[in-house]
C-alpha positions as CSV (number, residue, x, y, z in Angstrom):
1,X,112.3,88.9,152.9
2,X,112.2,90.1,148.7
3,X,108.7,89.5,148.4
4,X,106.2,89.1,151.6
5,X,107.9,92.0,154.1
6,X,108.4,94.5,151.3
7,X,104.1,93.8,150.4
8,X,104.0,95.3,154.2
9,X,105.1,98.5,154.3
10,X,104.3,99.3,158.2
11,X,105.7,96.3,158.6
12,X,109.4,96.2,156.7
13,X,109.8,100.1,158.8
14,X,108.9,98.3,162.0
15,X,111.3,95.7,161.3
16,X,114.1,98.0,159.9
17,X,113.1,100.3,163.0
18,X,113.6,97.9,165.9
19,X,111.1,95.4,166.9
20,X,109.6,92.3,168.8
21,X,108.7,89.9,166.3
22,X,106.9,86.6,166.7
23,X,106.8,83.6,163.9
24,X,104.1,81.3,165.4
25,X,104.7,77.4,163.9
26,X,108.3,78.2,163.2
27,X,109.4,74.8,162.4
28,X,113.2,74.8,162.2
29,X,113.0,78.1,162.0
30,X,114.4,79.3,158.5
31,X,111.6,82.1,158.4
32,X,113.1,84.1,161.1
33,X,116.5,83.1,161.3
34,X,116.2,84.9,157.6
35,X,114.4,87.4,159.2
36,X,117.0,88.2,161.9
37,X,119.6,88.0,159.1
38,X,118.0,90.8,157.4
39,X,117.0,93.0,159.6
40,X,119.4,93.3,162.7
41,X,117.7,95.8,165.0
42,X,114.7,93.5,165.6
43,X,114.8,90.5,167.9
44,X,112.7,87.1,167.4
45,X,111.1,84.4,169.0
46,X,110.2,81.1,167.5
47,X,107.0,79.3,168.7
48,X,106.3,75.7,167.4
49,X,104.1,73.2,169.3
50,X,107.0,70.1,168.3
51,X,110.2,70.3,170.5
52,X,112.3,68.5,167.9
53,X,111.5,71.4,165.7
54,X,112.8,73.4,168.4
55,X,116.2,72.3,168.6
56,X,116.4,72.3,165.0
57,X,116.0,75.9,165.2
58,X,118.2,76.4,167.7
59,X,121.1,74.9,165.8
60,X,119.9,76.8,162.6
61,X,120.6,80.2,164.4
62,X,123.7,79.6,166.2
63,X,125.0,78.1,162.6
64,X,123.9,81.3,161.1
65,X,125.0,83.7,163.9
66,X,122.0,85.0,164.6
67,X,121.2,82.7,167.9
68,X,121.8,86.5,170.1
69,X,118.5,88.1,169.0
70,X,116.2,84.9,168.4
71,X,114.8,82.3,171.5
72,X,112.6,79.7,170.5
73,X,110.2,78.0,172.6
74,X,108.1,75.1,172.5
75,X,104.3,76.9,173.3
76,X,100.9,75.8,172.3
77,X,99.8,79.6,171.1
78,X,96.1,78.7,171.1
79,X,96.5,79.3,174.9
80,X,97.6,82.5,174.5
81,X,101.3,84.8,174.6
82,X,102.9,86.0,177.9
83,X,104.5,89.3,176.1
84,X,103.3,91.7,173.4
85,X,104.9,91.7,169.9
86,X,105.0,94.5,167.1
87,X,105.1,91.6,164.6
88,X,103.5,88.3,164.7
89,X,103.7,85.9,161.5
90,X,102.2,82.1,160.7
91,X,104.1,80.9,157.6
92,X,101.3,78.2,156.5
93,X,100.3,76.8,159.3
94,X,96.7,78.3,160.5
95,X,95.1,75.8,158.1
96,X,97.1,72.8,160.0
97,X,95.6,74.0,163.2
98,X,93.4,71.6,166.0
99,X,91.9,75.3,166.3
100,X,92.4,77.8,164.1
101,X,90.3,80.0,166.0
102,X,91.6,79.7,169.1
103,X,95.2,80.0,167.6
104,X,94.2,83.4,166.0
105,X,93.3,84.7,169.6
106,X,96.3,83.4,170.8
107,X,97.9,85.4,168.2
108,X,95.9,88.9,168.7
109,X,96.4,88.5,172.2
110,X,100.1,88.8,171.6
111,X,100.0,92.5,169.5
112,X,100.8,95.2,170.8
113,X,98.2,98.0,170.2
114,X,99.8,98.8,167.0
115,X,101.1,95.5,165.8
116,X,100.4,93.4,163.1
117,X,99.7,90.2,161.8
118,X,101.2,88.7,159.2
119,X,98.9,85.5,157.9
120,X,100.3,83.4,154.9
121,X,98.6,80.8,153.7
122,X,97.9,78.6,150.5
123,X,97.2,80.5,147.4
124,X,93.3,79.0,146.7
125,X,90.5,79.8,146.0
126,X,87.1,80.9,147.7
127,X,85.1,78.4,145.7
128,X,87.0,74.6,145.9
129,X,85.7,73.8,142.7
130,X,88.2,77.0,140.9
131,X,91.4,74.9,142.5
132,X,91.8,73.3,139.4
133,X,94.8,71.2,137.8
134,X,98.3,69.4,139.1
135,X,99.4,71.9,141.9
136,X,95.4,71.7,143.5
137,X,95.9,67.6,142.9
138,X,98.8,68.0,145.3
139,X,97.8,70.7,147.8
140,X,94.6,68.5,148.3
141,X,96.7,65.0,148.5
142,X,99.2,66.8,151.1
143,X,95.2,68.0,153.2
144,X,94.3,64.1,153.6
145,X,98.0,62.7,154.0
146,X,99.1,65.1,156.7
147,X,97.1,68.9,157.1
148,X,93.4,67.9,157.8
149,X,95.2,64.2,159.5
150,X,97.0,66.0,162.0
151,X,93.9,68.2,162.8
152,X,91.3,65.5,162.7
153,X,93.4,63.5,165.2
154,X,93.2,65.8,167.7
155,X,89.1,66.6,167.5
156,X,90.1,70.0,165.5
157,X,88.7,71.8,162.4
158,X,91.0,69.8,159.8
159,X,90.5,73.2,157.4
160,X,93.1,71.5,155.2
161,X,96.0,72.6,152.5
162,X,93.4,74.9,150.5
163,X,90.9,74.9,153.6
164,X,92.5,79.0,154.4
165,X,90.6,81.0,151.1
166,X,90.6,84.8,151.4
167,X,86.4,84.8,152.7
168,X,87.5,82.3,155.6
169,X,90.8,83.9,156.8
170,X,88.3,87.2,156.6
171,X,85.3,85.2,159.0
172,X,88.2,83.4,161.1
173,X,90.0,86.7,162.1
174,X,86.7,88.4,162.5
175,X,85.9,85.3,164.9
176,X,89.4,86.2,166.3
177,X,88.9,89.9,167.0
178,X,91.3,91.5,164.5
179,X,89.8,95.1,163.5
180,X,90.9,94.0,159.5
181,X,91.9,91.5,157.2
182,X,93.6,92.3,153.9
């Protein structure tokens, strides 16, 4: 909410405005229960693929008050979204994904003609050899105890903690059909 919306300018106004917004992998849902919290004229929807982090969420919003404008749902968005959003945000999770580009159509199939996107991942770099020192040490022990694990399993890409660079989110959207990626 301090750092990532304000970056997005079209985006903050949209929020501030009024809109459908969409956290895909929402996990317990702290992103947009936080995001409901701030911005009150917007309504949510959590999507995670793991019903226990489902209920965690749901509890999360009704604790916080905020359980009026935000449904969560247990979907599998790599097969695509029932409704159009003006927002639609992953929060580190495209790089954990069985298909990344299958979950990024999924995703675009879900904007409305304006919408957009919101994609964070991993701060690496393009080249692996540049991730360099303790923090890459961990990023890449987190890819082969859990990220690229959980992909592997299921016959997926297993892209991994700093498998998401700037050139591969650019080639995967591409792949995806988004008009940019910046």
């Amino acid at each position: 909410v301090q750092e990532w919306i304000p970056a997005v300018p079209e985006v903050k106004a949209k929020l501030e405005a009024g809109c459908r917004y969409a956290d895909v992998g929402c996990g317990q849902g702290l992103a947009v229960v936080r995001l409901a919290q701030a911005f009150p004229n917007s309504t949510f929807v959590g999507y995670d693929v793991f019903e226990g982090s489902i209920s965690g969420a749901e509890q999360l919003a009704a604790s916080e008050g905020v359980a009026d404008r935000i449904s969560f749902e247990v979907r599998d968005v790599s097969k695509g979204l029932d409704e159009k959003f003006d927002v639609i945000s992953t929060y580190d999770v495209v790089h954990d994904a069985v298909d990344p580009v299958g979950l990024l159509k999924g995703i675009r199939s879900g904007l409305a003609d304006d919408g957009h996107y919101l994609l964070l991942e991993i701060n690496c770099a393009d080249d692996p050899v540049e991730n360099q020192g303790p923090l890459a040490a961990l990023f890449y022990g987190f890819s082969v105890g859990y990220c690229m694990t959980t992909s592997l399993a299921h016959g997926g890409a297993g892209l991994g903690t700093c498998g998401l660079p700037p050139a591969k989110a650019k080639e995967l959207t591409q792949e995806a059909g988004f008009s940019s990626c910046e």
